[in-house]
Rosetta silent file (secondary structure, phi, psi, omega in degrees, C-alpha in Angstrom):
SEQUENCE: XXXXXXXXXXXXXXXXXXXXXXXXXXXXXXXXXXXXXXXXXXXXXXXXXXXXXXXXXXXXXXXXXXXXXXXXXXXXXXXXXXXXXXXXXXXXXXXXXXXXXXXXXXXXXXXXXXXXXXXXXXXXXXXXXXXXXXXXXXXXX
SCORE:     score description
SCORE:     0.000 S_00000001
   1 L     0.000  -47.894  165.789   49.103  -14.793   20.426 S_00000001
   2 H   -67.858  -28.630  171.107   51.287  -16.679   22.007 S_00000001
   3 H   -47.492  -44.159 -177.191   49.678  -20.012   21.540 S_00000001
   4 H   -73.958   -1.065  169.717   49.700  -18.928   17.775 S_00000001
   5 H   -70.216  -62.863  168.323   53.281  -18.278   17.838 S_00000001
   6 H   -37.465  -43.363 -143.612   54.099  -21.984   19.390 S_00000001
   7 H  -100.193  -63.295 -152.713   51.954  -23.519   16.819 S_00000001
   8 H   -52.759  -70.598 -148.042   53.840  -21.818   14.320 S_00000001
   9 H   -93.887   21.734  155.990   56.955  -22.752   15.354 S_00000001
  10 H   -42.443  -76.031 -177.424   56.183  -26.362   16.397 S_00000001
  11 H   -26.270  -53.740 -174.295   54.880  -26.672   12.786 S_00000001
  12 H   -61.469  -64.038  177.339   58.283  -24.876   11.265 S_00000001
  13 H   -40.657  -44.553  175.456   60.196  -28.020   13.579 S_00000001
  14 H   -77.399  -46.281  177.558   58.632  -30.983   11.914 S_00000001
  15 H   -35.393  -75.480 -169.587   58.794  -29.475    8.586 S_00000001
  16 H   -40.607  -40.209 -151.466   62.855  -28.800    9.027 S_00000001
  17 H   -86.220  -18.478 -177.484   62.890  -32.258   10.208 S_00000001
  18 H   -81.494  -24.035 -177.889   60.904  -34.037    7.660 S_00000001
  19 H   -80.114  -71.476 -171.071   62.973  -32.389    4.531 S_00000001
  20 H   -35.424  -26.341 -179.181   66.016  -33.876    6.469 S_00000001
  21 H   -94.766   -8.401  152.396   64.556  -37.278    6.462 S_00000001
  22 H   -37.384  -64.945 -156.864   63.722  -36.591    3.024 S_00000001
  23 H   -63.540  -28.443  157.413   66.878  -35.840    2.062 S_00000001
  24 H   -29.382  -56.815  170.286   68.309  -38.740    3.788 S_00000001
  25 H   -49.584  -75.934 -164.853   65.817  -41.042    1.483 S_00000001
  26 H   -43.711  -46.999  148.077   67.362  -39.680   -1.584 S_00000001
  27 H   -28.707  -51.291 -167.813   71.051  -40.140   -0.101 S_00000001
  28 L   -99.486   42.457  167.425   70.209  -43.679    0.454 S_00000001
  29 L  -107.267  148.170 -166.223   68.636  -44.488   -2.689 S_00000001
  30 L  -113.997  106.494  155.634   69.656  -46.945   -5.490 S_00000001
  31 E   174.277 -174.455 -132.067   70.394  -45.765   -9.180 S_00000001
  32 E  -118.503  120.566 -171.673   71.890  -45.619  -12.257 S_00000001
  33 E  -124.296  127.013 -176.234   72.808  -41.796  -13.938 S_00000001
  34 E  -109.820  105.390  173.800   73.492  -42.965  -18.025 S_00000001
  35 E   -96.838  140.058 -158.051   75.828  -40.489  -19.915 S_00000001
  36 E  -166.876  135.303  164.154   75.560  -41.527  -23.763 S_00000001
  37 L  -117.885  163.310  163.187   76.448  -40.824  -27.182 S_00000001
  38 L   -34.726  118.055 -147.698   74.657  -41.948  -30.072 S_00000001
  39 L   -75.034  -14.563  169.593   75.906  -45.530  -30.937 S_00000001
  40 L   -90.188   17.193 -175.637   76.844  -44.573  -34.710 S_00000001
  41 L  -108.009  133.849  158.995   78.894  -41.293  -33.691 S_00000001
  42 L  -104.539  137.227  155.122   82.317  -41.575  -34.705 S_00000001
  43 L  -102.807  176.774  159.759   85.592  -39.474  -33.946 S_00000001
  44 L   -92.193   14.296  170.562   88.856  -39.466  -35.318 S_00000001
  45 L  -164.467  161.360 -163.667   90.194  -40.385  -32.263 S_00000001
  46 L   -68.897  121.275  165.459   89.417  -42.670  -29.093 S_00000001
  47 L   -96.072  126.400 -176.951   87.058  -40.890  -26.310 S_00000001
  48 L   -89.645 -174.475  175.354   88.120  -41.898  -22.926 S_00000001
  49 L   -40.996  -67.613 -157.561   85.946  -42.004  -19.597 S_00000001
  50 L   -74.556  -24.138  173.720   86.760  -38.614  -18.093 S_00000001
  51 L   -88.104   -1.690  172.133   86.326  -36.965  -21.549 S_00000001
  52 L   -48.904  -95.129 -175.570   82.852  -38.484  -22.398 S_00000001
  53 L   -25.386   -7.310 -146.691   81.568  -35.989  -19.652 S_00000001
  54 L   -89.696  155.902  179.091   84.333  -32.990  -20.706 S_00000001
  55 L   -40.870  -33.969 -123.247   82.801  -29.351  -22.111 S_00000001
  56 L   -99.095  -34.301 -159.277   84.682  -30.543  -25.677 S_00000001
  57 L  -108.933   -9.913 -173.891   81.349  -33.414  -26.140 S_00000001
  58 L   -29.022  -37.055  168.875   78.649  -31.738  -24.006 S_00000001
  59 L   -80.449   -5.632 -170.723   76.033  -31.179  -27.060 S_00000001
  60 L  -116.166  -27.443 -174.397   76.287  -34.679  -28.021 S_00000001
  61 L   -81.036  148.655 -179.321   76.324  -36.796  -24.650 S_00000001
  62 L  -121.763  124.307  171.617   72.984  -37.641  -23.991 S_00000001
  63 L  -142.338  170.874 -168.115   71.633  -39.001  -20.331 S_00000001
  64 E  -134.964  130.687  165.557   69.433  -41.071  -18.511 S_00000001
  65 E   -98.677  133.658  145.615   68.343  -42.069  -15.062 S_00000001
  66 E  -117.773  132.458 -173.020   67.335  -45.477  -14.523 S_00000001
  67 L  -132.900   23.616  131.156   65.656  -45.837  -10.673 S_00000001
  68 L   -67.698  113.462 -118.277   63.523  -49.151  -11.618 S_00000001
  69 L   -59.839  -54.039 -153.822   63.251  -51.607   -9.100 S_00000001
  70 H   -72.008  -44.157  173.162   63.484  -54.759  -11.447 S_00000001
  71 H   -69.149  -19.118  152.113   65.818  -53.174  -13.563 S_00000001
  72 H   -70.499  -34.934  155.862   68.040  -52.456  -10.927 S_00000001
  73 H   -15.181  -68.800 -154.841   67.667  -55.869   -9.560 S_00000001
  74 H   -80.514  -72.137 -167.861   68.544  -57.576  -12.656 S_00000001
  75 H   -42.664  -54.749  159.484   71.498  -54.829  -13.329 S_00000001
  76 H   -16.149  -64.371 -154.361   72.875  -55.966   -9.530 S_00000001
  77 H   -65.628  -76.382 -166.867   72.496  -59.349  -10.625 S_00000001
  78 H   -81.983    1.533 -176.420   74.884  -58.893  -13.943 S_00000001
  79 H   -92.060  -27.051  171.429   77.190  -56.308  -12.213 S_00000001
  80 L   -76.537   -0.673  177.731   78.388  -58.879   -9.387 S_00000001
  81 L  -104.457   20.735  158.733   79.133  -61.420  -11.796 S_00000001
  82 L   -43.155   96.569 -145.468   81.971  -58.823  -13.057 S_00000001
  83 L   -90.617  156.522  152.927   84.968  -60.419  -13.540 S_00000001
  84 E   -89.563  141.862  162.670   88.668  -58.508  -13.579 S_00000001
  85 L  -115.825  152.747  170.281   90.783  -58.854  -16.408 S_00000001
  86 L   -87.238   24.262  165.313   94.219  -58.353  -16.313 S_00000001
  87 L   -67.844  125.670 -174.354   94.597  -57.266  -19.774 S_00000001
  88 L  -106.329  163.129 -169.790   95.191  -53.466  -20.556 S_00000001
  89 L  -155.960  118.791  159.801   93.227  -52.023  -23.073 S_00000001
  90 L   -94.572  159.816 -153.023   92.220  -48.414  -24.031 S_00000001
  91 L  -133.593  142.091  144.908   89.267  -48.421  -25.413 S_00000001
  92 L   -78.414  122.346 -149.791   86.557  -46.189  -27.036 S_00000001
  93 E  -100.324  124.858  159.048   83.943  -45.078  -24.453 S_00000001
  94 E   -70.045  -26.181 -161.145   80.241  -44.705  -25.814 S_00000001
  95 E  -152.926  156.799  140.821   78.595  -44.515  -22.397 S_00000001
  96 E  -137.592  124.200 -162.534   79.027  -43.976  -18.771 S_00000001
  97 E  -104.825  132.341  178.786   77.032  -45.043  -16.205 S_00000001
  98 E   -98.090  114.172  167.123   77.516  -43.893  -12.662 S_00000001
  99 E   -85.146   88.545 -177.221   76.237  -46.457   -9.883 S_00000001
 100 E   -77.775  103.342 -164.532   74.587  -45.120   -6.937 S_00000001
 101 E  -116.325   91.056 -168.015   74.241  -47.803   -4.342 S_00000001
 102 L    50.148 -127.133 -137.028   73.637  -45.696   -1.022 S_00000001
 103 L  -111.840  -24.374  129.903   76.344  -44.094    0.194 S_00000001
 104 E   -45.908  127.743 -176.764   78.692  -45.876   -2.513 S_00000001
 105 L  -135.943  155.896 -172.422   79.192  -44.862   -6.133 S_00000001
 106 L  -127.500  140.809 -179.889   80.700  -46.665   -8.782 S_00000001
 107 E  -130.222  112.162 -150.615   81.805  -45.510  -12.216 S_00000001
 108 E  -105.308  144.448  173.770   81.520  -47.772  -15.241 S_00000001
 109 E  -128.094  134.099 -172.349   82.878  -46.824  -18.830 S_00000001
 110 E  -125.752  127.754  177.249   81.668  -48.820  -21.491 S_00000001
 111 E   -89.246  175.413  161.277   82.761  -49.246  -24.985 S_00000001
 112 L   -79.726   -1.852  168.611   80.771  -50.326  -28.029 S_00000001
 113 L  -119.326   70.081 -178.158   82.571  -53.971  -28.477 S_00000001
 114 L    19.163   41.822  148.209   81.668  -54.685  -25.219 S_00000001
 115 L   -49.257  107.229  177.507   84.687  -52.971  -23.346 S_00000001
 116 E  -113.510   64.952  164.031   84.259  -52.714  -19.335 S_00000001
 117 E   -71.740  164.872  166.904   85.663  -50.756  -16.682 S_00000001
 118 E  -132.368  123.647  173.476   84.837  -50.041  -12.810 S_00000001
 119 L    59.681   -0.253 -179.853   86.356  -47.043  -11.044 S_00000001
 120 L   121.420   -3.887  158.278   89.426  -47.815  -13.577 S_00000001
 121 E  -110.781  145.996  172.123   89.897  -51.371  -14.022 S_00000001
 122 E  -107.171  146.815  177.629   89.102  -53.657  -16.443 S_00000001
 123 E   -91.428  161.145 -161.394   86.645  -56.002  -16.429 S_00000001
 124 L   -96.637  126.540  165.434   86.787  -59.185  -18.561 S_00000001
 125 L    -3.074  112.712 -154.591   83.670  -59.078  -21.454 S_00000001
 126 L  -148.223   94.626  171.507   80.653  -59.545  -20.314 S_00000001
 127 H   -38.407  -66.080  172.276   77.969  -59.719  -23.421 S_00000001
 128 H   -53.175  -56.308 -162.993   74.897  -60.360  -21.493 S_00000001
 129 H   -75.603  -29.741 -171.354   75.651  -57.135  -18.831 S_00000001
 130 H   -61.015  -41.677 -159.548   76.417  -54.720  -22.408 S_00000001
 131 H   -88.600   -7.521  169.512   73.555  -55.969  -23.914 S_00000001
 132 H   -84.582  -81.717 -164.779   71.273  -55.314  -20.849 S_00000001
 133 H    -9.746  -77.045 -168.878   72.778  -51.672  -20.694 S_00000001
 134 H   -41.113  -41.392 -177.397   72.570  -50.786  -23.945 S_00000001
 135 H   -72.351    3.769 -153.578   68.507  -52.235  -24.311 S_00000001
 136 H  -118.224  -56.602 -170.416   67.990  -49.993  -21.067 S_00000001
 137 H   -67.154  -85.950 -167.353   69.605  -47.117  -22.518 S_00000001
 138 L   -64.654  -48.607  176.931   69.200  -47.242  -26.124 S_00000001
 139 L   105.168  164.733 -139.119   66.157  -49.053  -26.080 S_00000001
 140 L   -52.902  153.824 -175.823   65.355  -53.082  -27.732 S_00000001
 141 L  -143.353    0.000    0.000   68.118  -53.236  -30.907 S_00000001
């Protein structure tokens, strides 16, 4: 009895320890959570970043995870060549994508005439990274 008692709670020890190293994986993992409206939806007024997400649009935003290797690659690739501009601009936001890089996250609001922020600054037009989003998102246009 007692051996089957040990064996139990050996067993119970690795478990607990392997969902921690699970969870750990997941923590440390690299990708992209896509909040979206429909690229032809109009208001009467400008939506900004924190209200894309707010109870008032909740039936209409639409999202997406992207966690593919290449495409994250490639998205790296066009996010570091993100310039600041010092121009202010409010903008309307169609999408937001939050950028999970490990233990960093980043939060981008995107407009439809290629309008960028990160975390709250703007970034100076960048054609190439909108038009990757959007074919990721939306799918080939």
């Amino acid at each position: 009895m007692k051996l089957i008692h040990k064996t139990f709670w050996v067993l119970g020890l690795l478990l607990f320890f392997n969902g921690c190293n699970q969870f750990e994986k997941k923590q440390a993992a690299i990708f992209l959570e896509v909040y979206f409206l429909d690229p032809g939806l109009k208001f009467p007024m400008n939506i900004s970043c924190q209200a894309l997400r707010s109870k008032m649009l909740k039936e209409r935003v639409k999202y997406k995870l992207i966690d593919n290797e290449d495409t994250l690659k490639l998205f790296q690739r066009y996010y570091n060549q993100l310039k600041n501009d010092t121009t202010q601009l409010n903008f309307d936001v169609k999408m937001q994508v939050i950028y999970h890089n490990h233990a960093q996250v980043d939060t981008l609001c995107m407009g439809s005439n290629f309008n960028i922020t990160v975390n709250g600054v703007k970034k100076k037009e960048s054609k190439d990274f909108h038009n990757f989003i959007r074919s990721n998102v939306y799918g080939a246009h």
